[in-house]
C-alpha positions, 0 to 999 in steps of 0.5 A: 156744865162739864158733863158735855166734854168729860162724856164725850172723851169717856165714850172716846176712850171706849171706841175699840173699833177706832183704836184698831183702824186708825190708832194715830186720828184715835189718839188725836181725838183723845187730845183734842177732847182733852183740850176741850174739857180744859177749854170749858174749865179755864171758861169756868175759871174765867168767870168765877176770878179775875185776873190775866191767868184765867183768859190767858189760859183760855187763850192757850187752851183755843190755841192747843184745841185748834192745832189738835183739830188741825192734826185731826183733819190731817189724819182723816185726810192721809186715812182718806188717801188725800195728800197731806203730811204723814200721821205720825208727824202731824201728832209730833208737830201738834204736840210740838206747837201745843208745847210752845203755845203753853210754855213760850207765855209761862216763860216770856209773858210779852209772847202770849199775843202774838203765839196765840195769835199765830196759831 
């Protein structure tokens, strides 16, 4: 079942062509198929226990997927010349937001709903 994600970043990390051309949207991609590989094994997780920990954390692995998707977009638009915000702080504020998204609900659990739902 994990064959789909670990595969896809494995053939990600051999695109050399990629990492020339576009070395912040290649690094974004990596993250984002990070973050799915985690996404498929918190869905495993989910289903195998029970308990909180397991949604709670499928829940934090969408919410990190899509703001890495949302870093890809923005990257695609700037290699693109489409107006949007500079690379290398779409990297700094995904990676920023993933920060809050997967801390903020360790640290105070009442705000897992409302981040995640945010996001």
């Amino acid at each position: 079942l994990l064959y789909v994600p670990l595969h896809s970043l494995w053939c990600a990390t051999r695109l050399d062509e990629a990492r020339r051309r576009a070395p912040v949207l290649h690094r974004a991609l990596l993250v984002w198929l990070l973050s799915l590989t985690v996404l498929f094994c918190t869905n495993l997780g989910q289903h195998a226990t029970t308990g909180e920990l397991w949604p709670r954390l499928h829940e934090a692995g969408g919410a990190v997927q899509g703001l890495w998707n949302a870093c890809q977009l923005n990257a695609l638009r700037r290699h693109l010349s489409y107006p949007s915000v500079d690379e290398r702080l779409g990297v700094a504020a995904a990676a920023l937001a993933s920060a809050v998204v997967v801390c903020a609900p360790l640290l105070r659990p009442h705000l897992h709903e409302p981040i995640c739902g945010a996001v």
